[in-house]
MIPAFI-83328 format. One record per residue (C-alpha): residue number from 1; residue in one letter; x negated, y negated, z negated. Coordinates in steps of 0.001 Angstrom, whole numbers. Each point is the difference from the previous one (the first is absolute). Last residue first. Layout:
<nodes>
(NUM 'A' (X Y Z))
...
</nodes>
This chain:
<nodes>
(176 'X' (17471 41836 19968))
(175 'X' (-3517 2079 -1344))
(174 'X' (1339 3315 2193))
(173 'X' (223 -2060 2707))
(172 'X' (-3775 -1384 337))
(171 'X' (-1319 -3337 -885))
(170 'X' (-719 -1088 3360))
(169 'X' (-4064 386 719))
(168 'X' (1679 3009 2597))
(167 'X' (2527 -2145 970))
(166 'X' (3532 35 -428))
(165 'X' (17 2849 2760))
(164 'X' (-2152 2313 -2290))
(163 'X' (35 3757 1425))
(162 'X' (882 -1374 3401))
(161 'X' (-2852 -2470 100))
(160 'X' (-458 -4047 -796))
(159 'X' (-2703 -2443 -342))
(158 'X' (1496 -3452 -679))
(157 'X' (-1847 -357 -3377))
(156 'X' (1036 -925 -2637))
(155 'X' (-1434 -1045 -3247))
(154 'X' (2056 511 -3278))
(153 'X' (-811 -2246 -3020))
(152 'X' (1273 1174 -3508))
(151 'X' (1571 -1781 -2436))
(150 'X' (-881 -39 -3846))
(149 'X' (2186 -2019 -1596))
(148 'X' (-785 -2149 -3502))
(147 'X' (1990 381 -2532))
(146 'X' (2727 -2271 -1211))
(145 'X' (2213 2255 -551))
(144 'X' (3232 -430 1913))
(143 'X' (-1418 -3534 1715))
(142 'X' (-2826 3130 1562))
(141 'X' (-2874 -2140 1091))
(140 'X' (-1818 -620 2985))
(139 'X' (-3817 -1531 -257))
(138 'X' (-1793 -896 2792))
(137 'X' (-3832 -1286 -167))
(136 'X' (-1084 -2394 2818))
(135 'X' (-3193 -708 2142))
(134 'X' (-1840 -2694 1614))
(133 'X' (-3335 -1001 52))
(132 'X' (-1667 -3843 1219))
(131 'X' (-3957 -506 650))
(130 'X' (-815 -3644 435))
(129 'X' (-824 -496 -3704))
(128 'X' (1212 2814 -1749))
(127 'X' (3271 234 272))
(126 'X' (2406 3184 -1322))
(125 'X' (3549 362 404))
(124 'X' (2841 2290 -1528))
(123 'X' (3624 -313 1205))
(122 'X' (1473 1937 -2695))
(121 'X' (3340 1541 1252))
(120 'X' (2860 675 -2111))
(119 'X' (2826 2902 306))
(118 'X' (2577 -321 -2287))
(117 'X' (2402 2749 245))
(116 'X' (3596 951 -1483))
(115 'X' (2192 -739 3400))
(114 'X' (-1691 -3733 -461))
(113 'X' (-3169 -2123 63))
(112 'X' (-2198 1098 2789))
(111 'X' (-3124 -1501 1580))
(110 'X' (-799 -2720 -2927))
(109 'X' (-3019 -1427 1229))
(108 'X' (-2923 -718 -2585))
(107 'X' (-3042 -2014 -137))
(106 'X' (-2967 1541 -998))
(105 'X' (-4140 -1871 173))
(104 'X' (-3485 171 726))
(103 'X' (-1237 -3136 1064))
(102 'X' (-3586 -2314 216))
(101 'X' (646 -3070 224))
(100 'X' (-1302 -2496 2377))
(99 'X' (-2234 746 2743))
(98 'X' (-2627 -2705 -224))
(97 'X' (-307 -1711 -2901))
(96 'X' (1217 3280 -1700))
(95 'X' (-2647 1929 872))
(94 'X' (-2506 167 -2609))
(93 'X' (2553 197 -2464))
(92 'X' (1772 2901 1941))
(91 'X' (-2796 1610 391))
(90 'X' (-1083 471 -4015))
(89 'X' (3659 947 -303))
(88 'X' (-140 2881 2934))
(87 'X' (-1343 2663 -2649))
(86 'X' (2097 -578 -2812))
(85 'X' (3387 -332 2680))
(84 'X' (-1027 2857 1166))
(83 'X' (-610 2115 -3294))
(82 'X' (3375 -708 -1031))
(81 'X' (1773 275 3214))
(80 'X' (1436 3408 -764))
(79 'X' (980 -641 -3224))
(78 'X' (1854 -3222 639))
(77 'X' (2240 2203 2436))
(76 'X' (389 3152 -2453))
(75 'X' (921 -2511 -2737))
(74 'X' (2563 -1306 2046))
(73 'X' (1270 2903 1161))
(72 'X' (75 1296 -3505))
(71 'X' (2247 -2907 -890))
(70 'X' (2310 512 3063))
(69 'X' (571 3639 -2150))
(68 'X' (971 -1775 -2947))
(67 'X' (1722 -2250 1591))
(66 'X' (2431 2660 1105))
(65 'X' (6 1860 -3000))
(64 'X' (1530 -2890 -1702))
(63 'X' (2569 -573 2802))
(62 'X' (812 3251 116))
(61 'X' (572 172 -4280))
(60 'X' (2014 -2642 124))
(59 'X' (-1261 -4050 -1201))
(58 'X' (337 -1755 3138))
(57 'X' (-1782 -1923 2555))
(56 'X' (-2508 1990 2571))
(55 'X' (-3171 -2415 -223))
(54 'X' (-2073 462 3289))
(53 'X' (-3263 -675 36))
(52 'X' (-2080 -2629 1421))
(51 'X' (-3591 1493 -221))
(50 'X' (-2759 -2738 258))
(49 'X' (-3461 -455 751))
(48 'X' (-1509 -3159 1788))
(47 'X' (-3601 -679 -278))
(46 'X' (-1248 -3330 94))
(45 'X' (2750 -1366 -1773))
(44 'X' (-1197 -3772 -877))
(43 'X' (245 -1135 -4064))
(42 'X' (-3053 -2059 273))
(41 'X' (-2710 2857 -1568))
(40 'X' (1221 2695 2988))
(39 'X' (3669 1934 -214))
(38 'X' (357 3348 -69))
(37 'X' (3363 1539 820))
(36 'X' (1690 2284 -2770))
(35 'X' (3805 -1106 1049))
(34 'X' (2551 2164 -931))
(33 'X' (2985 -1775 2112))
(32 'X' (3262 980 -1093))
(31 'X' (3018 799 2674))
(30 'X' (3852 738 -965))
(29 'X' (2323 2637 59))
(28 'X' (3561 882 85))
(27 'X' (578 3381 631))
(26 'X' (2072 2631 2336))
(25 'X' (2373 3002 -28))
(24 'X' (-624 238 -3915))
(23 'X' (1705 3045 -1679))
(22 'X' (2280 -1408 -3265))
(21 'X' (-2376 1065 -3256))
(20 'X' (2343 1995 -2458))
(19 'X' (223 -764 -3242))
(18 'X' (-1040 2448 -2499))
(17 'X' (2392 557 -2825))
(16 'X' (2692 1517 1766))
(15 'X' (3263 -740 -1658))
(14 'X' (1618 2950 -1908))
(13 'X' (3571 771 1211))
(12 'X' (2637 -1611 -2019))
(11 'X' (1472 1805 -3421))
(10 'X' (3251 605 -118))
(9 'X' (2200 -796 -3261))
(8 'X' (2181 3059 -710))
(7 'X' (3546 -273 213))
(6 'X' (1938 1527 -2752))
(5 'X' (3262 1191 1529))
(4 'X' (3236 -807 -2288))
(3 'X' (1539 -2354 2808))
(2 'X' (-3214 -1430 483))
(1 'X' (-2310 -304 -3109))
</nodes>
């Protein structure tokens, strides 16, 4: 009691009970090898397969669904060399002695890290005794969500007219 008032205790605000995740502008990460090469009777790779992947550290929700989606890269890439690497092993063997090993292989290349996108590039490679292939797979995600992006690729062309003077192939004004 105050000066003949009864004061009434106030109860605080409820707390939220779910924390909130702080957005991510960029990650830490770090590189492990999975290494399913084959290897001959005296411990020798004579075919070379490997997918470094990229590890995003962390235990939110992005970074989980992150590495869950490099994960289905991964599997995508080992995959679709399967049923070369089973039918150039025999070769390989036969070959070694004189071209080496055989490769197919991912090594990463962080293109962005930062304004809330990753954006890796797998440089992908495949030897088979004198003949060399090159490729990569790039993956962007959202640091928001952790989903993957979906960006599209414009071509232009330098062909203009009066109706379209950003270019007829230009993505027209009524898309801007």
């Amino acid at each position: 009691k105050q000066a003949g008032l009864e004061v009434a205790e106030q109860d605080e605000p409820p707390q939220e009970s779910e924390e909130k995740e702080e957005t991510i502008d960029s990650v830490e990460y770090s590189i492990e090898r999975d290494d399913r090469s084959i290897r001959d009777a005296e411990g020798n790779s004579i075919f070379d397969v490997y997918f470094d992947t990229v590890v995003i550290e962390g235990n939110s929700s992005v970074c989980n669904t992150i590495n869950q989606q490099i994960e289905k890269v991964k599997d995508s890439f080992f995959t679709d060399i399967d049923s070369t690497v089973k039918s150039q092993t025999e070769m390989a063997k036969e070959s070694y002695d004189r071209f080496g090993a055989f490769q197919c292989s991912a090594e990463p290349e962080i293109m962005t890290n930062g304004g809330g996108i990753l954006s890796i590039r797998w440089l992908t490679y495949s030897y088979f005794g004198g003949v060399g292939v090159g490729g990569a797979i790039i993956t962007n995600f959202d640091l928001k969500t952790g989903e993957l992006l979906e960006l599209d690729l414009v071509l232009r062309n330098n062909i203009t007219t009066e109706k379209y003077p950003l270019g007829v192939y230009h993505p027209h004004q009524e898309l801007h």
